[in-house]
Every structure is written in structure tokens, then in C-alpha cells.
N, C-alpha and C positions, 0 to 999 in steps of 0.2 A: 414459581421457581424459588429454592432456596437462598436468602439473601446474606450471606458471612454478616459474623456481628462486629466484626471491623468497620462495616460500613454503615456512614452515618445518614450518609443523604447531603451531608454539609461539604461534601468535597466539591461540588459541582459549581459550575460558574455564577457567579454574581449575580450576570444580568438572565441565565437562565433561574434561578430561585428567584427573581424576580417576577418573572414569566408565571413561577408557581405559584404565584399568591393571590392568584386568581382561584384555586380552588381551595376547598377543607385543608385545614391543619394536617389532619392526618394523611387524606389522599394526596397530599403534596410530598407528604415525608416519603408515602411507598413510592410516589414517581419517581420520586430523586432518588430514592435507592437503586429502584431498577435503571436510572439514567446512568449513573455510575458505575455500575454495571457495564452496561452497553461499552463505555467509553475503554475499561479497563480489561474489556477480553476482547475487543473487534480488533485487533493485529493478531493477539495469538489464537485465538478461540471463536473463530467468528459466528461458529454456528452455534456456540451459548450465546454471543452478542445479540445475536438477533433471536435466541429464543428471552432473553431481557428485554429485549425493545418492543418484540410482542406485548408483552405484561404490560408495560406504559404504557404503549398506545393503546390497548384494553381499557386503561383507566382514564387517559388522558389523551384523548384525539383531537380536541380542539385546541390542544397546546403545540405551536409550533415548531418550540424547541423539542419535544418529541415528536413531532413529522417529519423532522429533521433527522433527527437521531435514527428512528426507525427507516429511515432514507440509504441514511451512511450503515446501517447493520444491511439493510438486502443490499448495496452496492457489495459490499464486502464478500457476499455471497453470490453473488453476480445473478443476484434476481432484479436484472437489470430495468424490468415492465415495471415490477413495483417498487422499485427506487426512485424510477422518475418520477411515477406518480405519487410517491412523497414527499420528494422534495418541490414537486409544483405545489402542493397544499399547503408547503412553507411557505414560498415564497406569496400565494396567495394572500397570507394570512401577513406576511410581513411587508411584504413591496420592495425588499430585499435582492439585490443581484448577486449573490457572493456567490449563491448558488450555481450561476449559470454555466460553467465550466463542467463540473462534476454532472448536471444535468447532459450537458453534450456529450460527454463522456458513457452517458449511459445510452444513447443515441447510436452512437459507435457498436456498444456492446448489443441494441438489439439489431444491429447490422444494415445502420443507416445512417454511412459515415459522410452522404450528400447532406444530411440534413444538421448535421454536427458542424459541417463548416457554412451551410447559410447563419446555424447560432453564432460560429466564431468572426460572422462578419456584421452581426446587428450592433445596432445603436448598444446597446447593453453592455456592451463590452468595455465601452468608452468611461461605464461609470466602476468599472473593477479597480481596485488599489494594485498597485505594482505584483502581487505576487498572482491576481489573479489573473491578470493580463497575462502572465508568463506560462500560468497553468492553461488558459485558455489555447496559448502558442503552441503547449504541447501537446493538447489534444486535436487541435488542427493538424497538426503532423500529423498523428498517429490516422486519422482520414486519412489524408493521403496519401499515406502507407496503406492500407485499408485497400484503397482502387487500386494499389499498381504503382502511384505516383511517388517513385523515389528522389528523383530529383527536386520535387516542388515538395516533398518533405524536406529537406533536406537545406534549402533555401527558408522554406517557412520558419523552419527555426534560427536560422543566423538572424541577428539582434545586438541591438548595444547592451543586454545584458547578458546574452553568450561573450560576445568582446570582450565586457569588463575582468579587471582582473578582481575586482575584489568578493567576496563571498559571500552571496547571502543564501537564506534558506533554501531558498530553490536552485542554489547554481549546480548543486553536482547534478541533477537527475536534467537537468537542461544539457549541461556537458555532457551526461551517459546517452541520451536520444540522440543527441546531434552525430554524438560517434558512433552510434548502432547504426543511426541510418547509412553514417559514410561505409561501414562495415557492410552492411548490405548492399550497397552498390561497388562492392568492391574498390572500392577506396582504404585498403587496409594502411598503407602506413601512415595517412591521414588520421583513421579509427585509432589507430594505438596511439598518437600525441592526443588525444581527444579524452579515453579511455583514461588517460596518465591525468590530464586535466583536472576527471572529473574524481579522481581516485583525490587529489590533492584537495579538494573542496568538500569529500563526502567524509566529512569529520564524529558522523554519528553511524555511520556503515549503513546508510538508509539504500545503497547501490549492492551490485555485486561486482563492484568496477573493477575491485584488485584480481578478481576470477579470470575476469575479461582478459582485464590486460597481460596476465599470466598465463593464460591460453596462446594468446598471440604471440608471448614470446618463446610459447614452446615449452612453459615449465610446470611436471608433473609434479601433483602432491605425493606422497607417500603416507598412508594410513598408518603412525604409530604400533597401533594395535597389532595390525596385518604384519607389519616388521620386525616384531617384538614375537609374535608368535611364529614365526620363518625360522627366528633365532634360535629358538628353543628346539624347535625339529633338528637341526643341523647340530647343536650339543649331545642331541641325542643319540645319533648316528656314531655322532664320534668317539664316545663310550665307549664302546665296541659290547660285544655281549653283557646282559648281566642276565639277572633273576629276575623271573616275571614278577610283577607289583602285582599284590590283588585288587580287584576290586574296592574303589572308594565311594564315599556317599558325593563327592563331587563328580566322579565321572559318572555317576547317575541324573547328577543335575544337567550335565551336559548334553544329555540325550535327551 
């Protein structure tokens, strides 16, 4: 696959060019280009991402930080079978937990959300840093949502880091679950303090919480466009007759 020649290979992390220096000069340079890659279309582009992480892991399969990569490009794609088994040949290879969240998560997706919450109750969990423990939280919900179980969703996720007021990475999309879930059990004017919450913490628009909570209170967008072109129909009308326009190469573009 085509590699821009913007890209150098040198954008990528530290300790992964680390990781590359176990192979050739050069086969380390294509990996890391293709890594970069991966990293820089899997939001918007996922299905280049993952036609990039292919290529890596073509070249480099005993590199963890591309079993990894190639992990997060099929999770992306919700090639949920062969994401887990990427990301276990990560952690194989590392002895690494970070993983273990994202791994249950794909547990969920191949629709085996008993076995996502036995992972959310192992020993494993105890060795996650704060932010995993919280992603862990969220995908234990989303199990329980899974079965039916909206109330012990909904419990699952109350925490002294929903509590806190103060902001960290993961607080809006904790805020946005906890107020879905109250929304789904009808708990709506719960959901819109919750929604309002997570709207106040989602400072990078990673939610679609202002949608949410915009819904709730009733309030329709207006498509500029769609309003602007209304406007023009009704100028037109009120004209009253005139002489027909010929034919333009725009209203041919229009058709």
C-alpha cells in the first residue's frame, strides 16, 4: 500500500521504535511507516487502517507492538475473532494487562458478554492503572446491558470516579454510559442531568452528548442549506411572472 512521503516512520512512539530494533534497518523503517499509518486513519479510515496493519504484520508478526496495532485496526472493524486473537499474542509476548479491557470488549462483540464480565472480575484487573479499571467498568456495563440487565448496568457503573467532579480522560464517556443507561430504563430526567454532565467534561467532542441532551429537551436543528434554499423558492414566487431563463451549464450540473 501506498506510503505519503510525509511520513517518516519517526512519528511513532519511543518505546515502540524500540521494539523495532530488533529487526533490519530498513524492515523496521517499512514497519513503522505502515504503523503510522494504522495509527493516523483507524478513527477516520478504518478500513485503510487495517489494510496498513496488514502490511506490518506481513513483515513483522513477531513484533508485539504490531500485534497490537493490528489488534486495534480489526477491533475498529469489528473483526472482533481476530482482534482478540491479536491482542492475546500481545500480551503473550509482553505479560502486559493494558490490554485486558479492549480484549473483553471484543468478547461482547463476538456475543459473549458472560465471559466479558468473568474477565471484569479476574485478578487482572487489580493490576490496570486508573483509566483501565474505568474502561474495564464500562465494558462490564455494556454486558449487562447485553443480557437485559439494566439496573446492574447502571449500578455497575456508579463509582467515585462518576462522583468526582473533577475531569479526567475518561470522565465524559463514563458520564455519557451512566446517563444512557438511566435513559434506557426510563429514568429520563435523571439521563438529562447525566447527559448535561457529560456534555460539561466532553471537552474534545469524543460523545455526541450535546445531541443527546438536545433531543431531550426538544430541540430541532435546522439544516442551513435546506433553509437557505426554501428561501430562495419563496423570492421566487413572489416575483410574480417574468421571462423564462434558458437553459445553464449549472442547472445541468444539477441534474
Amino acid at each position: 500500500m501506498p506510503i505519503p512521503e510525509d511520513v517518516t516512520g519517526d512519528e511513532i512512539d519511543k518505546d515502540v521504535r524500540q521494539e523495532l530494533q530488533s529487526l533490519p534497518k530498513t524492515l523496521a523503517e517499512d514497519v513503522a511507516k505502515n504503523l503510522v499509518m494504522v495509527a493516523r486513519l483507524i478513527d477516520e479510515d478504518p478500513e485503510g487502517a487495517y489494510g496498513y496493519s496488514r502490511v506490518a504484520l506481513r513483515l513483522a508478526s513477531r513484533v508485539a507492538a504490531v500485534r497490537e496495532a493490528a489488534g486495534f485496526a480489526a477491533y475498529a472493524n469489528q473483526k472482533y475473532s481476530e482482534a482478540l486473537a491479536e491482542f492475546r499474542a500481545a500480551r503473550r509476548m509482553t505479560g502486559a494487562v493494558e490490554l485486558w479491557p479492549v480484549m473483553a470488549d471484543c468478547e461482547r462483540g463476538l456475543g459473549r458478554p458472560e465471559k466479558a464480565l468473568d474477565m471484569a472480575g479476574a485478578s487482572e484487573v487489580h493490576k490496570l492503572d486508573k483509566a483501565g479499571q474505568v474502561e474495564m467498568r464500562l465494558v462490564a456495563a455494556g454486558a449487562r446491558r447485553d443480557m437485559g440487565q439494566l439496573d446492574a448496568a447502571i449500578v455497575t457503573l456508579q463509582s467515585p470516579e462518576l462522583a468526582s467532579n473533577a475531569v479526567q480522560p475518561w470522565t465524559a464517556r463514563l458520564r455519557y454510559a451512566y446517563a444512557d443507561a438511566l435513559l434506557a430504563a426510563g429514568r429520563q430526567a435523571e439521563a438529562r442531568e447525566w447527559f448535561a454532565k457529560a456534555v460539561e467534561a466532553d471537552r474534545d467532542s469524543s460523545t455526541d452528548a450535546s445531541d443527546r441532551l438536545a433531543e431531550l429537551d426538544g430541540v430541532e436543528f435546522v439544516d442551513a442549506l435546506d433553509e437557505s434554499e426554501s428561501d430562495g423558492e419563496g423570492d421566487g414566487e413572489s416575483q410574480g411572472e417574468s421571462e423564462p431563463e434558458k437553459p445553464s451549464q449549472e442547472d445541468g450540473d444539477e441534474d
